[in-house]
C-alpha positions in Angstrom: 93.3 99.2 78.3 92.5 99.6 82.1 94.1 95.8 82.8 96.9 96.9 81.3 97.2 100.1 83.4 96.0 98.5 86.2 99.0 95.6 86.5 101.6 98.9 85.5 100.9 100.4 88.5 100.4 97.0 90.3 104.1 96.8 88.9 105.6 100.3 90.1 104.4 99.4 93.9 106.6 96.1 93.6 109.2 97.4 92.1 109.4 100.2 94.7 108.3 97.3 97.1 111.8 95.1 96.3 113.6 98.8 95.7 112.9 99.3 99.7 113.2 96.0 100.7 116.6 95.0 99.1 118.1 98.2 99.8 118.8 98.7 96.0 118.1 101.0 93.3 114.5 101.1 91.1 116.7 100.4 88.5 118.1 97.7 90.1 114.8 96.4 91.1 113.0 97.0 87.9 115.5 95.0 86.1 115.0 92.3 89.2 111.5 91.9 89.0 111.1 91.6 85.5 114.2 89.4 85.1 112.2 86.5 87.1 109.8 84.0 86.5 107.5 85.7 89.1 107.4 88.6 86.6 106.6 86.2 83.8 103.9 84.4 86.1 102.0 88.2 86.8 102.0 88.4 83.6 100.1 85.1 82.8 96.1 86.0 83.7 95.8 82.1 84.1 98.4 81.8 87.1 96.1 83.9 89.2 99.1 85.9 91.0 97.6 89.6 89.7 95.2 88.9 92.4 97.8 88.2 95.2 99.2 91.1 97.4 101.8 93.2 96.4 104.0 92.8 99.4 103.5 88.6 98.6 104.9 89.1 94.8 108.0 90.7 96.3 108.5 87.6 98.7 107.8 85.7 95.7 110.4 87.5 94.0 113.3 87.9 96.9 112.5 83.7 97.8 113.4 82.9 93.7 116.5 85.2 94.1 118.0 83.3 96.7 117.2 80.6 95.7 119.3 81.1 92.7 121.8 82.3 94.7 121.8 79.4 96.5 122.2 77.1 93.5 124.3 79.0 91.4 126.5 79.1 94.6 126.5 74.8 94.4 127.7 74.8 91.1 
């Protein structure tokens, strides 16, 4: 299906996006990405964020990391 293909390669350029960014491994990064609710939300048609930018998912997705950080650092 060319959706599907479509948000695959929409995937690889945030994954390599965050990979860049973070200074970490794809690996790292894959696992990342599709560890957060950002991930989940791309994957929802309804939530609209397949049309956002790629370089605004990975700020999506660096913001909810720290942010986790942050809280799991409170506890």
């Amino acid at each position: 299906m060319l959706q599907d293909s479509l948000l695959w390669t929409k995937i690889g350029r945030i994954v390599a996006r965050l990979s860049e960014q973070l200074n970490i491994s794809s690996e790292q990064a894959f696992d990342l990405f599709y560890t957060s609710k950002t991930c989940q939300s791309l994957h929802q048609p309804e939530s609209g964020l397949y049309l956002y930018g790629d370089l605004y998912i990975v700020d999506e997705v660096i913001m909810e990391m720290r942010l986790l950080q942050s809280c799991n650092r409170r506890k």
